[in-house]
C-alpha positions as CSV (number, residue, x, y, z in Angstrom):
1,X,18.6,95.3,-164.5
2,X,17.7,97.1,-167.7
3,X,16.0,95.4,-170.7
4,X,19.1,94.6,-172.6
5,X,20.6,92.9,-169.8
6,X,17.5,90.9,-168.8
7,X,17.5,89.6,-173.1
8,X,20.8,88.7,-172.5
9,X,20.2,86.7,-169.2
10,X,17.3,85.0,-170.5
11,X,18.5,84.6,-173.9
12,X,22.0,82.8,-171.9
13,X,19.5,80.6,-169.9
14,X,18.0,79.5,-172.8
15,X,21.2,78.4,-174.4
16,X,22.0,76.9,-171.2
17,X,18.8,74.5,-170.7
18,X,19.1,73.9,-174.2
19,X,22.8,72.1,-173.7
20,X,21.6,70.3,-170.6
21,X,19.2,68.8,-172.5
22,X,21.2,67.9,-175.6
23,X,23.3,66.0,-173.3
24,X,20.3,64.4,-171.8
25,X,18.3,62.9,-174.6
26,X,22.1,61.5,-176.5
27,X,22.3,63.8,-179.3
28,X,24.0,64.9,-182.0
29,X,26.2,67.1,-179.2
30,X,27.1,63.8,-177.3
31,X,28.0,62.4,-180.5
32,X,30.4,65.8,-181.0
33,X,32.0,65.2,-178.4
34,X,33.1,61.5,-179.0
35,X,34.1,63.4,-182.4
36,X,36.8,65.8,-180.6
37,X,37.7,63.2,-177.9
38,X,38.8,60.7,-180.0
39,X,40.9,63.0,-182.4
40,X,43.3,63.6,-179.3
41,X,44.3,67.2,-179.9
42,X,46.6,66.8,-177.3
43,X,48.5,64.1,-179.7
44,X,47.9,66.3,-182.8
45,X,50.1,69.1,-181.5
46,X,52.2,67.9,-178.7
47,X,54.5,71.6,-179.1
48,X,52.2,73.0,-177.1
49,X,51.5,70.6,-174.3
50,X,54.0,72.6,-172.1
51,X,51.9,75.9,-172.5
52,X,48.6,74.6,-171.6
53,X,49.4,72.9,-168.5
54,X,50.7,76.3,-167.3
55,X,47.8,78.3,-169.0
56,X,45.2,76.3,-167.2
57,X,46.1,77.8,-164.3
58,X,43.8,80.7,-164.9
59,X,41.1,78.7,-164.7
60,X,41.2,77.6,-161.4
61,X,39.8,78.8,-158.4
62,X,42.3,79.2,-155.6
63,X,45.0,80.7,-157.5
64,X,42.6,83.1,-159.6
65,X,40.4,84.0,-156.9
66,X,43.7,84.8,-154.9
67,X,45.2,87.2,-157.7
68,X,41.6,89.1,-158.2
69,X,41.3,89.4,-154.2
70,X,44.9,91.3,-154.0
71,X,43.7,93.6,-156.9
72,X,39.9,94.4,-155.4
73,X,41.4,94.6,-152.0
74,X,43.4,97.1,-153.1
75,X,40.8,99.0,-155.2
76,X,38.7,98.6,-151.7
77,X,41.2,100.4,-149.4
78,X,41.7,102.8,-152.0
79,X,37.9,103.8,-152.4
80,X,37.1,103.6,-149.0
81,X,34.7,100.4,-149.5
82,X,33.8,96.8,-149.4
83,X,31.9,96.7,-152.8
84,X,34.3,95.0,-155.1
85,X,35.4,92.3,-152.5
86,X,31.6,91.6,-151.2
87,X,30.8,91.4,-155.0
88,X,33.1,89.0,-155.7
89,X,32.6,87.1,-153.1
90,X,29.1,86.5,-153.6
91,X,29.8,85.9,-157.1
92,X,32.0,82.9,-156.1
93,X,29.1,81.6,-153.9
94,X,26.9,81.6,-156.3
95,X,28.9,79.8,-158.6
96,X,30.0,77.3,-156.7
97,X,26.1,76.3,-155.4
98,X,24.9,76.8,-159.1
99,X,27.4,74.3,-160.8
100,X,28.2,72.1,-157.9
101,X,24.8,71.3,-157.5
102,X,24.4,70.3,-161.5
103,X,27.9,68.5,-161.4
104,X,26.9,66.1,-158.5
105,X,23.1,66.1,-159.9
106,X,24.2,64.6,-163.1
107,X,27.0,62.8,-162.2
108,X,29.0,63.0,-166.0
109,X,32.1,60.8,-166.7
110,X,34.7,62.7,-168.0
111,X,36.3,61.8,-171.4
112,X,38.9,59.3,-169.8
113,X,36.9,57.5,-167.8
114,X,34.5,57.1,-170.4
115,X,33.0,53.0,-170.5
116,X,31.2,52.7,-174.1
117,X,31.2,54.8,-176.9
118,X,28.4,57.5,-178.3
119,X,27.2,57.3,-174.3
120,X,27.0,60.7,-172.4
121,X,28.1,58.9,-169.5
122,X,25.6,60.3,-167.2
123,X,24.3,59.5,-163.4
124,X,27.6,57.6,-162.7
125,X,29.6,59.5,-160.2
126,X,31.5,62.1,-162.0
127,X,31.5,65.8,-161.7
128,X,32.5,67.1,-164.6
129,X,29.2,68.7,-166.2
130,X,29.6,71.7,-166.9
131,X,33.1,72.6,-166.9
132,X,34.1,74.3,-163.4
133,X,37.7,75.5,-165.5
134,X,35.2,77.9,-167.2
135,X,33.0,79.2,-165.3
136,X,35.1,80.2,-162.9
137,X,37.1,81.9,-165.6
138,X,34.4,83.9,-166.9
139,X,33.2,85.0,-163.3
140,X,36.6,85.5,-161.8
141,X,38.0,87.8,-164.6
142,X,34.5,89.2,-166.0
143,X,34.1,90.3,-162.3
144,X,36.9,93.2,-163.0
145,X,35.1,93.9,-166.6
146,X,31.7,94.1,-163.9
147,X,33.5,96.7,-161.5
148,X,35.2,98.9,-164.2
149,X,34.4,102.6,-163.4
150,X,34.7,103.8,-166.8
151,X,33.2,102.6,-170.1
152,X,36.8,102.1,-171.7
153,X,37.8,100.1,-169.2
154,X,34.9,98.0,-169.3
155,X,35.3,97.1,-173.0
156,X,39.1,96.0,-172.8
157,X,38.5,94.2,-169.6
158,X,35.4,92.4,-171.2
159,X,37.3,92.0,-174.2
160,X,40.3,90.1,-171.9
161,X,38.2,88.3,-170.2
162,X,36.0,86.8,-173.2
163,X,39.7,86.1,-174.6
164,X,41.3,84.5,-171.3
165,X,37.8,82.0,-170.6
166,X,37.4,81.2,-174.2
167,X,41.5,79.8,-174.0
168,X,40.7,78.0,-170.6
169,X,37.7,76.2,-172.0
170,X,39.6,74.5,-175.1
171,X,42.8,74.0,-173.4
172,X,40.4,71.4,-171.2
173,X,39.4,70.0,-174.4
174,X,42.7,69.7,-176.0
175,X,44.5,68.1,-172.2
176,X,41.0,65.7,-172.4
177,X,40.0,66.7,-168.9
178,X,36.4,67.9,-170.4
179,X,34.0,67.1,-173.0
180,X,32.9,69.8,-175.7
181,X,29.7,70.3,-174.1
182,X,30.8,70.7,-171.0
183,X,32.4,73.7,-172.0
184,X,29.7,75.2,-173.5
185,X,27.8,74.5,-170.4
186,X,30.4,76.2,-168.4
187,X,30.9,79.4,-170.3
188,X,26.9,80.1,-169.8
189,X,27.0,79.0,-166.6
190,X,29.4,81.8,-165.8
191,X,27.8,84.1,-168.0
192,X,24.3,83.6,-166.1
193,X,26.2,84.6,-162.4
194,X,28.0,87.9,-164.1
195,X,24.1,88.7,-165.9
196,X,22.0,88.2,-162.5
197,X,24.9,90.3,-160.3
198,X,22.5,93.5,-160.4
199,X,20.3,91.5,-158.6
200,X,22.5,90.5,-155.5
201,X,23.4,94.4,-154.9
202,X,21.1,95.3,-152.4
203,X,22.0,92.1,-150.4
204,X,25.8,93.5,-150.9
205,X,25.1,97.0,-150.2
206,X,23.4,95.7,-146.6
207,X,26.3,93.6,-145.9
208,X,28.7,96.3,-146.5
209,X,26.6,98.6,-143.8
210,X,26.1,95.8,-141.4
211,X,30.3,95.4,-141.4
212,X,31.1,98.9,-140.8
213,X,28.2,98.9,-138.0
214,X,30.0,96.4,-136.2
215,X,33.3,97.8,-137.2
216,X,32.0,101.4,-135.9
217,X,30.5,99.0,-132.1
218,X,33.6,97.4,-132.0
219,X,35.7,100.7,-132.1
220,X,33.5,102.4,-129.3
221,X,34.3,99.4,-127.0
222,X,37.2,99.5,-127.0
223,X,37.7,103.4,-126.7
224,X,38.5,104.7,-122.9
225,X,36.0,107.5,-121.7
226,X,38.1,110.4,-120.9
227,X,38.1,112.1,-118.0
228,X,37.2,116.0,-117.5
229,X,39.7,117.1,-114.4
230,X,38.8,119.9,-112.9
231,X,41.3,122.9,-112.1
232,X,41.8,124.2,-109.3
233,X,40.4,127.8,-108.5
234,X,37.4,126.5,-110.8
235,X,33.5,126.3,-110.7
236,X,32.6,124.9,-107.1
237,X,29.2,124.6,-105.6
238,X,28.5,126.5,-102.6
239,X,25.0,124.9,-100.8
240,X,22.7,127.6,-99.5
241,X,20.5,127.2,-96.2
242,X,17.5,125.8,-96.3
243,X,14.1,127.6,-94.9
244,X,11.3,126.3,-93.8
245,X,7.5,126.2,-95.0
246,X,6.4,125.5,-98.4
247,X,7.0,124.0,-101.0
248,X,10.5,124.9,-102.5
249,X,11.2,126.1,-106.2
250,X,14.6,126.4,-107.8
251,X,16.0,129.5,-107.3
252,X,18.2,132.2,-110.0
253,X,21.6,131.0,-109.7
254,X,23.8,132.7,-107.1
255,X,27.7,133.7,-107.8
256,X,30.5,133.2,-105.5
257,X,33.3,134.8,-106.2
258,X,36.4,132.0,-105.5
259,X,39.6,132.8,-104.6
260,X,42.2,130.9,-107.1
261,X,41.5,132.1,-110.6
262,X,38.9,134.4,-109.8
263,X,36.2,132.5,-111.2
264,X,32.3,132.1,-110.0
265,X,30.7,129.2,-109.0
266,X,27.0,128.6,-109.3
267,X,24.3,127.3,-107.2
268,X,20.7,127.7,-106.9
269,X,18.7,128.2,-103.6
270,X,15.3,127.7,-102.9
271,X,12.0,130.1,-102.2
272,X,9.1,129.4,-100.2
273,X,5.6,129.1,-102.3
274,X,5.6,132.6,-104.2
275,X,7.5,134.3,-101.6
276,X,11.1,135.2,-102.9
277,X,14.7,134.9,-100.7
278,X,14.9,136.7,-97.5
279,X,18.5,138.3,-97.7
280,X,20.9,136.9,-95.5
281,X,21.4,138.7,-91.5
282,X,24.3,140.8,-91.3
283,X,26.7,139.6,-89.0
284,X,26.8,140.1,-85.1
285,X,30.3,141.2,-84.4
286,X,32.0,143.7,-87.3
287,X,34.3,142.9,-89.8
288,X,37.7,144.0,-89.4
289,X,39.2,144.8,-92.9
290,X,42.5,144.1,-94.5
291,X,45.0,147.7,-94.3
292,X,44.9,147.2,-98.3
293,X,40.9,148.1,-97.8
294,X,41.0,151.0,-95.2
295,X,40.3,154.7,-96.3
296,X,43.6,156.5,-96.0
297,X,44.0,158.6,-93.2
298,X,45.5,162.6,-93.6
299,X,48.6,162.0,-90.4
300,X,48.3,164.1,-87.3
301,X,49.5,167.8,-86.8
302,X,49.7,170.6,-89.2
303,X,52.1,170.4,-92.4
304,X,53.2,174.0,-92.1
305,X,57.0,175.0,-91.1
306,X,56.9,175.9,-87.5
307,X,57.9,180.0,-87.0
308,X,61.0,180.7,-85.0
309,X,58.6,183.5,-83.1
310,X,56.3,180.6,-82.2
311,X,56.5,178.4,-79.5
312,X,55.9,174.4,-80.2
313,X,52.6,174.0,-78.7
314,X,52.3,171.7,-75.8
315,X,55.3,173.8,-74.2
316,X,55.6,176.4,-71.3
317,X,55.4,179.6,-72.8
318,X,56.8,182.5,-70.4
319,X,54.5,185.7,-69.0
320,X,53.6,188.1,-70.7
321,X,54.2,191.5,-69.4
322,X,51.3,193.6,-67.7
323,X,50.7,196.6,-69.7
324,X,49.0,200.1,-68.5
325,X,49.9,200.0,-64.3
């Protein structure tokens, strides 16, 4: 809330007290209003009756509040957050407990039901004071002047607005649905809920967390764990004897070399006290290798072409002569 904005919003309450009461005490604004009533402005220029029937329509709350939703809802999906339709809503809430609660408190008559003439018609059932055609004109389109991003945008929308809540409010008068004063009483109460918005922001700002919270739970719950299979020839643990005596400490991690994949698996042993491992025994009967693993062997008998002179060994070979007697 800067300075300018809090003159404005105490300036705008002023106004509005002031009106209340005007209307309170019977003056010269209740006398006004008796003025305007009975001139009939909707007898003065009947050409544009038709108009103003359908013009009024952007003054009320279910069909105006419905067109501003679509357009925020949008502007919310497209910005990734909840802002403009949290602001908006809490902006009709206030309204609607701010000038209910003065419409049923005072209990004005509106211009025909009036019973005697130069009365304010006050305290007898009616809910007319202040207007609720106006207010929820200037809060419903001053909302989209309140969210404009730029400052250009903000002008012509405020500009629009002022224009579009300033028709609604004397169309009431001319159709004879609302005193004069009433309207004036409407256009500040409006005015006061788009002033005192900056003050609501941190409430809107925790909302807006608290929803995607719960947005963010509900998503988790609903989410299925998935499942981590494991392949086969994978990581497998291997358990490792247990000795006795002490007290056992983990162990360095052993590898085991597994068959399918030729991955290791990992385990961890135990040691007793200080005392590291003992290696494991060899085994008691030898282990007979695979041919793949065997040294080669260089075959039997000599590789050199036999002599035709020689006899094969292994054979009978025939005497040999005697020599010298």
């Amino acid at each position: 809330m800067s300075r300018h904005r809090i003159a404005l919003f105490c300036g705008t309450l002023a106004f509005y007290l002031a009106i209340v009461v005007a209307v309170l005490v019977s003056s010269w604004l209740v006398t006004l209003d008796w003025k305007v009533m009975l001139f009939r402005p909707y007898q003065q220029w009947p050409e544009i009756h038709a108009f103003l029937d359908y013009y009024i329509v952007l003054g009320q709350r279910g069909p105006t509040a419905t067109m501003v939703a679509c357009w925020l809802g949008w502007r919310s999906w497209r910005q990734h957050t909840l802002r403009p339709l949290l602001t908006l809503a809490a902006a009709l809430l206030l309204l609607n407990m701010t000038v209910g609660a003065v419409k049923i408190g005072l209990g004005r008559l509106g211009p025909h039901y009036a019973t005697q003439i130069g009365s304010a018609e006050l305290f007898a059932g009616g809910d007319i004071f202040p207007s609720g055609h106006t207010a929820n004109a200037v809060v419903t389109w001053g909302i989209l002047a309140y969210l404009a991003t730029t400052p250009r945008a903000r002008r012509y929308l405020s500009a629009t607005s002022a224009i579009v809540s300033l028709g609604v409010g004397l169309t009431t008068v001319y159709l004879g649905t609302h005193w004069l004063s009433d309207v004036l009483l409407g256009w500040a109460a409006g005015l006061l809920i788009l002033l005192g918005l900056p003050w609501v922001e941190p409430l809107i700002t925790r909302a807006e967390a608290w929803i995607f919270a719960q947005r963010g739970t509900l998503r988790g719950r609903g989410r299925p764990v998935p499942s981590v299979p494991v392949a086969a020839g994978g990581p497998r643990t291997v358990p490792l004897p247990q000795l006795d005596g002490g007290d056992a400490v983990p162990q360095s991690p052993v590898l085991e070399p597994v068959a399918a994949g030729g991955h290791t698996a990992t385990t961890t042993g135990t040691v007793t006290g200080a005392r590291s491992r003992a290696h494991p025994a060899p085994p008691s009967h030898p282990v007979h290798l695979v041919r793949s693993e065997r040294t080669p062997v260089t075959p039997a008998g000599s590789r050199r072409p036999p002599h035709a002179d020689r006899a094969p060994r292994g054979g009978t070979t025939p005497a040999r002569p005697m020599t010298g007697g």
